[in-house]
C-alpha positions as CSV (number, residue, x, y, z in Angstrom):
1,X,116.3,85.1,75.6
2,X,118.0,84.0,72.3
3,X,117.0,85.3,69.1
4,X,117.9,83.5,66.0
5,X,117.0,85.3,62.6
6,X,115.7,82.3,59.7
7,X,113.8,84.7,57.7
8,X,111.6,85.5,60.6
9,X,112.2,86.6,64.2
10,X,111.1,83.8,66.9
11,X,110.9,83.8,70.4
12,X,113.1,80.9,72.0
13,X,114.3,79.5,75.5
14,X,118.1,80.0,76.0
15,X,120.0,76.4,76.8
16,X,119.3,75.2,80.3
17,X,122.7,74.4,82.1
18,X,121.1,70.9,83.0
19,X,119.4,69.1,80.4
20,X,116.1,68.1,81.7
21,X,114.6,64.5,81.3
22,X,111.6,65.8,78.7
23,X,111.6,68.9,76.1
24,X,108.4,70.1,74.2
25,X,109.8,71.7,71.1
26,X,107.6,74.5,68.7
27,X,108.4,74.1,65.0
28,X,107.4,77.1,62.7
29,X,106.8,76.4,58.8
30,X,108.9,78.5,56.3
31,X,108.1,78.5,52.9
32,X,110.2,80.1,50.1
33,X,112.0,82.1,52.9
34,X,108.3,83.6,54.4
35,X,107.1,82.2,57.6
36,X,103.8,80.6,57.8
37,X,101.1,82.1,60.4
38,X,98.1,80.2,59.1
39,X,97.2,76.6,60.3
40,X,98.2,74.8,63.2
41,X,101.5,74.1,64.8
42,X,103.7,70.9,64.5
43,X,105.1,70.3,68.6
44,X,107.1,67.6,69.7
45,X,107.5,65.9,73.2
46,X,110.7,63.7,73.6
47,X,112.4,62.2,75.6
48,X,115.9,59.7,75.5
49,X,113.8,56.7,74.7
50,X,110.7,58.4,72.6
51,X,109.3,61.2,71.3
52,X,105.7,62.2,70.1
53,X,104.8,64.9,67.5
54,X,101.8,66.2,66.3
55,X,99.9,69.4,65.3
56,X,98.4,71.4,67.7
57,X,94.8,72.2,67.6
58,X,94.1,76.0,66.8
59,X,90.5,77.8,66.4
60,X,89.8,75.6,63.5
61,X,86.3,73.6,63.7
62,X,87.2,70.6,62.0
63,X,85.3,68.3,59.8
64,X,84.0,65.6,62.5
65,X,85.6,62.7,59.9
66,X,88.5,64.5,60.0
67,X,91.1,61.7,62.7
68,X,93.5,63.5,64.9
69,X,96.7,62.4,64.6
70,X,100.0,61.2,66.3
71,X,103.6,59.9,65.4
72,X,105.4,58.0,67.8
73,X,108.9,56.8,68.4
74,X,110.3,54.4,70.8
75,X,114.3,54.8,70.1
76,X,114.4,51.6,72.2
77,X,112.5,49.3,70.1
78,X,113.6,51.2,67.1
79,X,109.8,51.4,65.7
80,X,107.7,54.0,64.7
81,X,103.8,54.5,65.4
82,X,101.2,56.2,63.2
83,X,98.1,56.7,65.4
84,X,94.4,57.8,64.1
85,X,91.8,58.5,66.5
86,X,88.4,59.2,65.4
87,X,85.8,61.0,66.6
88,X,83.5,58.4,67.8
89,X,86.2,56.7,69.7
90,X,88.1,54.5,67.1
91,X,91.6,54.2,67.2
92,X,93.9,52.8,64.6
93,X,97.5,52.8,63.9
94,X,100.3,51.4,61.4
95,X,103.7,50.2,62.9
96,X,106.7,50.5,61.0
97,X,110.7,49.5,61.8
98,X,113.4,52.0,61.5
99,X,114.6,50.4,58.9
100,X,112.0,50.9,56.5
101,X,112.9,54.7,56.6
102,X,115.5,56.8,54.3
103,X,118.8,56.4,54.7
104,X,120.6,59.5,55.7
105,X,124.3,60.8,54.8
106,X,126.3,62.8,57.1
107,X,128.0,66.0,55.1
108,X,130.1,66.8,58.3
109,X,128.4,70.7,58.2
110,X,127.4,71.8,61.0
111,X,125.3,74.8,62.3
112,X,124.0,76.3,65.7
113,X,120.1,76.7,65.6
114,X,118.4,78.1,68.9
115,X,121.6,78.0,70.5
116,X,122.3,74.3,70.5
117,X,125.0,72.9,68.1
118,X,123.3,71.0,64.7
119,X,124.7,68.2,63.0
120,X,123.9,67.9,59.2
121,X,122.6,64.8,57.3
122,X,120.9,64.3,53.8
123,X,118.3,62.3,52.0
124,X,116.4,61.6,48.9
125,X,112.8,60.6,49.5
126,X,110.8,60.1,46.3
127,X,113.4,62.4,44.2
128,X,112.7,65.4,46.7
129,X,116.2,66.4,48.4
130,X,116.0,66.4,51.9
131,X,118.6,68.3,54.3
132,X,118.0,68.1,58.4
133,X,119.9,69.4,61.2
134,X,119.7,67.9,64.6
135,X,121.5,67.7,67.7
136,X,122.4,66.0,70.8
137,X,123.1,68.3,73.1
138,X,120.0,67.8,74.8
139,X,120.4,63.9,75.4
140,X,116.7,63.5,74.0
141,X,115.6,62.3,70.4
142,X,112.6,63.7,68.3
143,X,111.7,64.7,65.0
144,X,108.9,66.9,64.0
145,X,108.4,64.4,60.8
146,X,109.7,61.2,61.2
147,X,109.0,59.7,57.3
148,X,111.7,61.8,56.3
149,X,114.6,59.9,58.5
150,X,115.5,59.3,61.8
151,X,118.7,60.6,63.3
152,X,120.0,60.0,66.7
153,X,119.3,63.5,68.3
154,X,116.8,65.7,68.3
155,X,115.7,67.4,64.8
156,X,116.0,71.2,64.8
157,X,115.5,71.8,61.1
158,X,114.1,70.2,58.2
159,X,114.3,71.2,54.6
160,X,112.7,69.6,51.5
161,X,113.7,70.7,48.1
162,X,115.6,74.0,49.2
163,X,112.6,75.8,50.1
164,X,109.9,74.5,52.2
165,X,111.3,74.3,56.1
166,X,110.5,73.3,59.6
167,X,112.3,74.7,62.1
168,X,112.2,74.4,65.4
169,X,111.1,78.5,67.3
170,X,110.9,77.2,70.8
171,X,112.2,74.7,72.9
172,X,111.0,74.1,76.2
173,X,112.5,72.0,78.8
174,X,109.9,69.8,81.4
175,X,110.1,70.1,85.0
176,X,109.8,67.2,87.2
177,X,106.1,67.8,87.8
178,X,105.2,68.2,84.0
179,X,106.9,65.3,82.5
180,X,104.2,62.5,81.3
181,X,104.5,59.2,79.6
182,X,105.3,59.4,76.1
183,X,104.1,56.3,74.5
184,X,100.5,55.5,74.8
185,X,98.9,52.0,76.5
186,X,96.6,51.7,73.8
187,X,97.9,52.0,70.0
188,X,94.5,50.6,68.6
189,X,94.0,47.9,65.5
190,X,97.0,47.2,63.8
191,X,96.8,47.9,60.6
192,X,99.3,47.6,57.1
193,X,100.3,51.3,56.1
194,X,98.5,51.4,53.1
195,X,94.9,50.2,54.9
196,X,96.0,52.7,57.4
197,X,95.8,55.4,54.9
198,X,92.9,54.0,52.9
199,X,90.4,54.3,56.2
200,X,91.3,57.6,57.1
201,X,90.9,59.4,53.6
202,X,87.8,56.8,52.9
203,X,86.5,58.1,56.6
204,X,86.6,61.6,54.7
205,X,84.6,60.5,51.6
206,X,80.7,60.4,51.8
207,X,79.7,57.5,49.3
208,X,76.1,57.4,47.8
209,X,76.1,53.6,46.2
210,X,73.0,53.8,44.0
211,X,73.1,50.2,42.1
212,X,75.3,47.1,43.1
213,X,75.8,44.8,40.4
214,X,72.8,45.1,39.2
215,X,71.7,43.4,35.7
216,X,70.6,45.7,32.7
217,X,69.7,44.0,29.4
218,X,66.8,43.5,27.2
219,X,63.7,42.2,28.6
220,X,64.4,42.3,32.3
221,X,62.0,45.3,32.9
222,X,60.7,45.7,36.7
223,X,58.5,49.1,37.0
224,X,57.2,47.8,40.3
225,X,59.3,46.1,42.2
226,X,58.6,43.6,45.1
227,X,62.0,41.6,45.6
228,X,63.6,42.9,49.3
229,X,66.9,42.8,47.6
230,X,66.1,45.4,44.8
231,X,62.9,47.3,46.2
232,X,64.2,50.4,45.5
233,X,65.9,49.5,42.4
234,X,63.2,49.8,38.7
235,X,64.4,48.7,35.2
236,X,62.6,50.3,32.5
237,X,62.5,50.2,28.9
238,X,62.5,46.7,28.7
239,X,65.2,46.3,31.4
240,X,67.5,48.8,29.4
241,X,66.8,51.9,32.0
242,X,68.5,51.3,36.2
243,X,66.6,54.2,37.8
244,X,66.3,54.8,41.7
245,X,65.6,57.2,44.3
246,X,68.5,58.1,46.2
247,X,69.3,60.7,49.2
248,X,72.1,62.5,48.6
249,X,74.1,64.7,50.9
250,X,74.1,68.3,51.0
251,X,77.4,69.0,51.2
252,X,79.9,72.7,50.9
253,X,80.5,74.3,47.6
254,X,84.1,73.4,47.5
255,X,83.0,69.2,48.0
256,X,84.4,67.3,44.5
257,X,82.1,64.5,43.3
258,X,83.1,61.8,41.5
259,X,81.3,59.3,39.5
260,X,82.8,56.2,39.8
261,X,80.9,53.3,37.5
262,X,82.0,49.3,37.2
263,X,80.5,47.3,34.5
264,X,81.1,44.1,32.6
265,X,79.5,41.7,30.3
266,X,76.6,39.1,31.1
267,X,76.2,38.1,27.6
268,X,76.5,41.1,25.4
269,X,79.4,41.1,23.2
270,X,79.5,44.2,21.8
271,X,80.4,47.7,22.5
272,X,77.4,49.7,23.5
273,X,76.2,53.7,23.9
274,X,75.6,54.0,27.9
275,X,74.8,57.0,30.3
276,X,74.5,57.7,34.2
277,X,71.6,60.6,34.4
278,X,69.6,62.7,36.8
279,X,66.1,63.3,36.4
280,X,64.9,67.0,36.7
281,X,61.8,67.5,38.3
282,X,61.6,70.9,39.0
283,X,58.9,71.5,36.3
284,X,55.3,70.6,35.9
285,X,56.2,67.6,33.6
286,X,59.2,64.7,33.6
287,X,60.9,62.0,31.8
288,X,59.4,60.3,34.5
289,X,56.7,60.6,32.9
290,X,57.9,58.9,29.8
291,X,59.8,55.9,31.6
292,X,56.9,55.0,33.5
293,X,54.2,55.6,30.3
294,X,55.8,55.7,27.3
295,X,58.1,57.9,25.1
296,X,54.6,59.2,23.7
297,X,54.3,61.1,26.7
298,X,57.1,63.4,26.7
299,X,57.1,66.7,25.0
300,X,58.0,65.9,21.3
301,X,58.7,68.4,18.3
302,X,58.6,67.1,14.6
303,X,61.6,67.6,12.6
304,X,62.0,68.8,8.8
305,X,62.9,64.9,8.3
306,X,59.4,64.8,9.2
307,X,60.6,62.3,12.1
308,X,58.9,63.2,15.9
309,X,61.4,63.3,18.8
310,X,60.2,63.0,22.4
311,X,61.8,64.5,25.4
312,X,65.0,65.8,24.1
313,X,65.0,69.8,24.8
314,X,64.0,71.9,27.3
315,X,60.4,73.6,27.2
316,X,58.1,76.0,29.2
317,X,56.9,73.0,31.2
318,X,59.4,70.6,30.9
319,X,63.3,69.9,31.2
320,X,65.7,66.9,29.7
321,X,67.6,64.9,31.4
322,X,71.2,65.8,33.1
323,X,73.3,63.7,31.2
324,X,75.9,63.4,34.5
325,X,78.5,61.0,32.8
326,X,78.7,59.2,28.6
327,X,80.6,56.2,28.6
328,X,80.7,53.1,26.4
329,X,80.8,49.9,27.3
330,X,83.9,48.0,25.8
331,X,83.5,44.4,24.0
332,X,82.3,41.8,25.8
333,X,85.0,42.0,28.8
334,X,84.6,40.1,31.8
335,X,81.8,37.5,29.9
336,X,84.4,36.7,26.8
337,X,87.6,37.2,28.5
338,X,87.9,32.9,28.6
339,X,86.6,32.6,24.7
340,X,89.2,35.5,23.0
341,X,92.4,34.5,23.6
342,X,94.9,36.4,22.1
343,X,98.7,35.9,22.1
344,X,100.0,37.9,24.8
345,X,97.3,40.0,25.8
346,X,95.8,39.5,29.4
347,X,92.0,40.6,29.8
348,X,90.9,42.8,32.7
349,X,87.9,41.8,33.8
350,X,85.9,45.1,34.4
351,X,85.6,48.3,33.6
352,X,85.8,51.1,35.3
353,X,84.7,54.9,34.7
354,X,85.5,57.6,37.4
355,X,84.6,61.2,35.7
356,X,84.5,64.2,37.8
357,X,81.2,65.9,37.7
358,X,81.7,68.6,40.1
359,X,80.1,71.5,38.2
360,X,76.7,69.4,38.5
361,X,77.3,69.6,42.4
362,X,74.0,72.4,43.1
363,X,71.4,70.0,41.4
364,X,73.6,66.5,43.1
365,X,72.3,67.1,46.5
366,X,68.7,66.5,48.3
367,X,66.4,63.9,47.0
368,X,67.3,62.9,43.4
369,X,66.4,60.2,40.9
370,X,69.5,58.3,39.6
371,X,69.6,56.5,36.0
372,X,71.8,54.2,34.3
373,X,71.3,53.4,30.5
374,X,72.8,51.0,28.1
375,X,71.5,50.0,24.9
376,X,71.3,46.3,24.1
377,X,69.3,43.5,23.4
378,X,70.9,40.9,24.9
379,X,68.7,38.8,27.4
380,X,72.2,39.0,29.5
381,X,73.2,42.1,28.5
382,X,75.7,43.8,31.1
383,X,76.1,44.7,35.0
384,X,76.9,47.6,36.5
385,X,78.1,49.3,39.9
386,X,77.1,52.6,40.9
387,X,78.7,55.2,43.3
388,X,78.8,58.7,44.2
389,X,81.9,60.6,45.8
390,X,81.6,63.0,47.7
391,X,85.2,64.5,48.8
392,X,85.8,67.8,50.6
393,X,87.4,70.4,49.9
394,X,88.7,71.5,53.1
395,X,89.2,69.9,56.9
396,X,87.2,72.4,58.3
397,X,83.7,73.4,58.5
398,X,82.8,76.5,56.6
399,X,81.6,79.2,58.1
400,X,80.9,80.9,54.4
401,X,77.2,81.1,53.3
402,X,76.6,78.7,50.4
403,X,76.4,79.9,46.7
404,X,73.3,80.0,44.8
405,X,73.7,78.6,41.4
406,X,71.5,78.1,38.3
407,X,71.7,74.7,36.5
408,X,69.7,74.8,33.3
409,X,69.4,71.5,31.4
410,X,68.8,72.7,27.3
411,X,68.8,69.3,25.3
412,X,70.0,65.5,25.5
413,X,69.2,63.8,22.2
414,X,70.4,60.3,23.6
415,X,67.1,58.3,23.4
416,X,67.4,56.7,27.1
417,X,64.1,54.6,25.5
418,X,65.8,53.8,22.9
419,X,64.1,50.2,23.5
420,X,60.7,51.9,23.8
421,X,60.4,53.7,20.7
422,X,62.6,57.4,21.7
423,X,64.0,58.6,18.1
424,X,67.7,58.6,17.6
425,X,69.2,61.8,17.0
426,X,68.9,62.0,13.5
427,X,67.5,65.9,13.7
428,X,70.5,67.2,11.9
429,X,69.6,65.8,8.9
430,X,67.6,68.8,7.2
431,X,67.7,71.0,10.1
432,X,69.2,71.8,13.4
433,X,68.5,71.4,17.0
434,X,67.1,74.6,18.4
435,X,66.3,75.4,21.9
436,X,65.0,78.6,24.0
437,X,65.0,79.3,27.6
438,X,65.0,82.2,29.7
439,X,68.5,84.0,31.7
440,X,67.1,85.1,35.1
441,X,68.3,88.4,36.3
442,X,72.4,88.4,38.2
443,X,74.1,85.9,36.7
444,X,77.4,85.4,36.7
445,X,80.2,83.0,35.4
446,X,77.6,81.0,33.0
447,X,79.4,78.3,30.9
448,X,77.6,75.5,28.5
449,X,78.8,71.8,29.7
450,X,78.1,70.0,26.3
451,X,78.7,66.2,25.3
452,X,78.6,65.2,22.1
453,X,79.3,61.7,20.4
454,X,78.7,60.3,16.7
455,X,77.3,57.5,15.6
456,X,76.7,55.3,12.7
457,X,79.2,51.8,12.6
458,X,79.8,51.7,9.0
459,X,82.8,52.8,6.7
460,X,80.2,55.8,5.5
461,X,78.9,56.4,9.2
462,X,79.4,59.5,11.5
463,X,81.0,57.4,13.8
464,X,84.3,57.1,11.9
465,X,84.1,60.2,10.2
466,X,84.9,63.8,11.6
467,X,82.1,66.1,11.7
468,X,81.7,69.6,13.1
469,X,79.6,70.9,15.5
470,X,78.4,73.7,15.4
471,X,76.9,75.6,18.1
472,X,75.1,79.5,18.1
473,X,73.6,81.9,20.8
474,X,70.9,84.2,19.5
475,X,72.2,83.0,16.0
476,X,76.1,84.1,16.9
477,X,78.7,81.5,16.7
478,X,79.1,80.4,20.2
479,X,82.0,77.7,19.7
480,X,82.8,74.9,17.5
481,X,84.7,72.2,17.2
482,X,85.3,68.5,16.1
483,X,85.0,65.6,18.5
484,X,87.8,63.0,17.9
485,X,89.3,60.3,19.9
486,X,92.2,58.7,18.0
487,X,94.0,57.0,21.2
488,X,91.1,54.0,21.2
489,X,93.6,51.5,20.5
490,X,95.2,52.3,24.2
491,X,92.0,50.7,25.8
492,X,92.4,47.0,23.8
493,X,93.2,44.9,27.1
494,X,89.1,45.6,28.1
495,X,87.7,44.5,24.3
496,X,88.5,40.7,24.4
497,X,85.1,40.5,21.5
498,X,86.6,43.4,19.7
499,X,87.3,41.6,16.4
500,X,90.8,40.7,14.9
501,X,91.4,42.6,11.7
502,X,93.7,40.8,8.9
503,X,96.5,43.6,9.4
504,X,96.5,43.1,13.1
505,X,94.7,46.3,14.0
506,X,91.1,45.2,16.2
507,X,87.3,46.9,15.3
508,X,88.2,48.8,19.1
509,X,91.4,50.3,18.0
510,X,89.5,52.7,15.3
511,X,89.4,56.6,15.9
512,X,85.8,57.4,16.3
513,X,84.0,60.6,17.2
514,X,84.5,61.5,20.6
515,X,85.0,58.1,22.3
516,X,86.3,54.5,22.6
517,X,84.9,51.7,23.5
518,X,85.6,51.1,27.6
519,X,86.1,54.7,28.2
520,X,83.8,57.6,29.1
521,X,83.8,60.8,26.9
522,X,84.6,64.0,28.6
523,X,82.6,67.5,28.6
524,X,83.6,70.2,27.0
525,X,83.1,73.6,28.4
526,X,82.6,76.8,27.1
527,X,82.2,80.4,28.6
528,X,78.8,82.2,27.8
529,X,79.9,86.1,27.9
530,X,77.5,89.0,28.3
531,X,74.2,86.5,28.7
532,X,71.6,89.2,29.0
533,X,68.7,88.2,31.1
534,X,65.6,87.3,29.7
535,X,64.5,84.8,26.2
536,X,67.8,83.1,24.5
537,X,67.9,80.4,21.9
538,X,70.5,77.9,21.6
539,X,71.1,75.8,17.6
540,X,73.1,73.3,17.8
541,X,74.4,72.7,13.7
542,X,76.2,68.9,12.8
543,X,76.1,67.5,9.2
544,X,74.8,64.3,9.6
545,X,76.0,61.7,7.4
546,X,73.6,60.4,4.5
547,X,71.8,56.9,5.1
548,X,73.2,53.6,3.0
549,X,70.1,51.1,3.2
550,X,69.2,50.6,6.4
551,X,72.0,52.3,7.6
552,X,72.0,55.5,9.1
553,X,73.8,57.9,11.5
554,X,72.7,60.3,14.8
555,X,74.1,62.6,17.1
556,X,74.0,61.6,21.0
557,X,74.5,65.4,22.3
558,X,73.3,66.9,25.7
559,X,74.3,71.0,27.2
560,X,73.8,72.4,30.0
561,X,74.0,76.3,31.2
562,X,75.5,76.7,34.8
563,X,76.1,79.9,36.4
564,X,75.7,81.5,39.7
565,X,74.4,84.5,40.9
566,X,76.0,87.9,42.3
C-alpha cells in the first residue's frame, strides 16, 4: 500500500503493473491545508475514450427537488455532458465542445501523486488561479471537475486559488467483469447552459404567485368576485386594495423568502406610496374587517390634533397589518415610455422590487391573506405581479425540530384605505404614536423591524426635508435615526413622466426621506435588550412639518417585535 502525505494521511492502491481498461478514482477535498470529512465524495470512472464523475451519495436525505448529477466526457467527440435527473424521472442535460473550456499552460513541473508521475498545467477561470496535475501513465482520461480544463490524462490534483484542493486518495483499477459503459443511451432534453441551470435551481424554489397582472386603480373595486379568471382575486377601497387568500408552504427555518413585485403604468403618471401586506388574524378583530365594511370599523384612537385614526396600532383585540415590503411606484414607466422621450435615455418598461423578508418567515406560512396597495386615482392606475420565493437553506431535509417564534405586529400608520376615508399619518403633529403590548415569558433575540417614510411633495414638506425619528421603550431611548435616500437620481431610466427641471436635474432625481421613486425602502432593525416579560409601551416621536394651505405632511411608519423562544 502507498501512502502519500497532502496534509492528511489516505489510503491508496499501489500502481498495477498492467494498466487496466477502466479506473474508478476517490478524490478527497482539502481546504486551507485540512482535509474535509463532511459531505459527499467526488469519484470518477474513466476510461481512454470517456470518463464520468460525480458525487457519491452518503447518509444525507436529500431535498426531493434536489437533481442528481453527472459530468460526462467523450475524449473522442471532444464534448462534454452536464446531466440532471430529477426525482420524478426527468432528465435534462447541456452539451458543451472542448473548446469552450479554459485554456491551460504547461509550466513543465512535474510531481508524483499516489505513485503515478503528474504533469503540471495552469489556468485562470473568472480571475481564480487554477493549478492541476494529471497524468498518463494510466492510458485513461478523467477529471473530477471538468469546467476547470481538460487535459489529456487523467487529473490527480486540482487547486483553485492556493488553497482549496481536490486530490485524488484512491485509485482503483476495473477488472474485466466490473467494467460498464461509460456514456449513457439516454442524455435527456437538450438544453442551452444557462436554461440548464435556471431549471435546476428554479426546481429548488417553491413560488407562491399571488396576483398576475392584475389592474389596481381608482374605481375598479370587486369585493365579490364572480369572473373565473380572478375569483380568488378582491379589489377594495375603490379598486386601490389587491387582496387574496393564498396557501403558503410550511417550509424549514433556514428557507429565504423573497418578494419579488413587477409593476407598471396603465394610466397613472405619477409616482405613488405602495405596499405588499399580510393580514393578522390571530385576534378577535381584523382589518378585514375594515376592507370589507369600512375604515369606521377598525379600532380608532383620537389624536391631540383632534383627528381619529383607524386601524393603525396594535390593541387587546386587534393587530395592524404586517407591512411585508414599502415600495414606490416610479413615473409613469411602461404607459409613458413612447410620450417622454428624452435624448439619450432608453426607458425600461417595468419595475421590479425583490426585498428579502425572511425574518417574517414564522407568520409567511399556512393560510394567509395577501395585499397589495397603491394609492391613485387614476381610472388606469397601475398593474402589478406578485410572487413569493421560497429558497432553502440546505439540500437536505432537516432532522432539527422547528423554532417557535413570536411575531408581534405594534403599528402601521400607512392608510391602506386611503381611498376609503383611513387618516394619513399626521399623529405627530401635537403628539406621538404610542403603543403597548405584552412580552410573553422566554424570549430570546427580540429585534423591532421598523419602516418609516415621509411625506409631503412640496419645497416645505417632510418629504424633502430630514426629520428624526425618534423611537422609546418604556420611555428609554430605544434608537433613532434619520431616513434619507440621496442616490434617487440612480433610478431615472424607470421615471420617463418624472418632469424635466430647467437645470437638467428631473422631479425623481430629488433626495427624499427614505425612498425613491421605482425602488422599495428597506427595514431597519434594531435589537431589543433585556425585554422583561409582561406590559411594554412603544412611542414613536417625528416632528411633522407644519401645513401651507392645503398642504400638509404624514409619516407612513410600521414596527414589528420578532423574537423566539428558549
Amino acid at each position: 500500500m502507498l501512502i502519500l502525505q497532502i496534509g492528511f494521511f489516505v489510503n491508496c492502491y499501489a500502481a498495477p503493473k498492467k494498466p487496466a481498461n477502466q479506473y474508478e478514482i476517490v478524490y478527497q477535498t482539502v481546504v486551507n491545508g485540512q482535509a474535509r470529512t463532511d459531505g459527499p465524495k467526488t469519484k470518477v470512472l474513466c476510461s481512454a475514450t470517456a470518463s464520468r464523475s460525480w458525487a457519491e451519495s452518503d447518509n444525507r436525505q436529500l431535498l426531493p427537488t434536489v437533481a442528481k448529477e453527472t459530468s460526462y466526457v467523450d475524449y473522442q467527440a471532444m464534448r462534454t455532458y452536464q446531466v440532471a435527473l430529477f426525482s420524478d424521472g426527468r432528465k435534462i442535460h447541456t452539451p458543451t465542445p472542448f473548446a469552450e473550456y479554459p485554456e491551460l499552460t504547461e509550466t513543465g513541473e512535474s510531481a508524483v501523486i499516489l505513485g503515478y508521475n503528474c504533469k503540471h498545467v495552469k489556468t485562470s477561470l473568472r480571475s481564480n488561479s487554477i493549478d492541476i496535475w494529471y497524468t498518463t501513465d494510466l492510458g485513461v482520461n478523467g477529471t473530477p471537475s471538468m469546467g476547470y480544463g481538460l487535459p489529456k490524462g487523467l487529473v490527480l490534483k486540482i487547486v483553485r486559488n492556493g488553497n482549496y484542493e481536490l486530490v485524488a486518495s484512491e485509485i482503483k483499477p476495473l477488472k474485466k467483469t466490473e467494467e460498464t459503459a461509460i456514456l449513457p443511451a439516454d442524455l435527456g432534453e437538450s438544453l442551452d447552459l444557462p436554461l440548464y441551470k435556471h431549471r435546476m435551481t428554479d426546481a429548488l424554489i417553491t413560488t407562491v404567485s399571488v396576483f398576475n397582472n392584475e389592474q389596481i386603480s381608482f374605481g375598479n373595486e370587486i369585493t365579490n368576485p364572480t369572473d373565473p379568471e380572478s375569483e380568488k382575486t378582491f379589489k377594495f377601497s375603490a379598486g386601490t386594495v389587491l387582496l387574496k387568500k393564498v396557501k403558503l408552504p410550511v417550509v424549514a427555518d433556514d428557507t429565504q423568502l423573497f418578494i419579488e413585485l413587477y409593476q407598471h403604468s396603465n394610466g397613472d403618471a405619477y409616482d405613488r406610496t405602495g405596499s405588499v401586506f399580510m393580514v393578522p388574524l390571530d385576534n378577535e378583530k381584523s382589518f378585514l374587517d375594515g376592507l370589507r365594511n369600512g375604515a369606521k370599523n377598525l379600532p380608532s384612537f383620537q389624536a391631540r390634533n383632534g383627528k381619529t385614526y383607524q386601524g393603525v396600532v396594535a390593541t387587546n383585540d386587534y393587530l395592524p397589518l404586517v407591512e411585508l415590503m414599502r415600495f414606490f411606484t416610479s413615473f409613469g414607466i411602461g404607459q409613458f415610455n413612447e410620450k417622454s422621450k428624452v435624448y439619450g435615455q432608453q426607458w425600461e418598461d417595468s419595475t421590479l422590487y425583490k426585498q428579502d423578508v425572511s425574518e417574517l418567515l414564522p407568520v409567511m406560512q399556512g393560510e394567509r391573506w395577501i395585499g397589495v396597495f397603491i394609492g391613485n386615482y387614476d381610472k388606469g392606475g397601475h398593474k402589478v405581479s406578485l410572487k413569493l420565493k421560497y429558497y432553502p437553506g440546505s439540500m437536505e431535509v432537516s432532522d432539527k425540530p422547528s423554532k417557535k417564534y413570536w411575531v408581534s405586529p405594534l403599528f402601521n400608520t400607512l392608510n391602506v384605505m386611503e381611498m376609503s376615508g383611513q387618516e394619513y399619518g399626521t399623529m405627530f403633529e401635537n403628539d406621538s404614536l404610542k403603543v403597548g403590548f405584552v412580552v410573553p415569558e422566554g424570549l430570546k433575540n427580540v429585534h423591532m423591524r421598523y419602516i418609516t417614510t415621509g411625506h409631503g411633495g412640496w419645497g416645505g414638506g417632510d418629504e424633502f426635508n430630514q426629520k428624526m425619528n425618534t423611537i422609546l421603550l418604556d420611555g428609554q431611548l430605544l434608537f433613532q435615526f434619520t431616513p434619507w435616500r440621496s442616490d434617487c437620481a440612480t433610478f431615472r431610466r424607470f421615471n420617463p413622466a418624472s418632469g424635466n427641471f430647467w437645470n437638467g436635474v428631473t422631479s425623481s432625481d430629488y433626495s427624499r426621506s427614505g425612498w425613491c421613486p421605482g425602488t422599495a425602502t428597506n427595514p431597519v432593525y434594531y435589537p431589543v435588550y433585556n425585554l422583561t416579560p409582561g406590559k411594554h409601551q412603544v412611542k414613536v416621536a417625528i416632528p411633522l412639518g407644519k401645513n401651507e394651505g392645503g398642504s400638509f405632511s404624514s409619516w407612513n411608519v410600521s414596527g414589528v417585535l420578532i423574537g423566539e423562544f428558549e
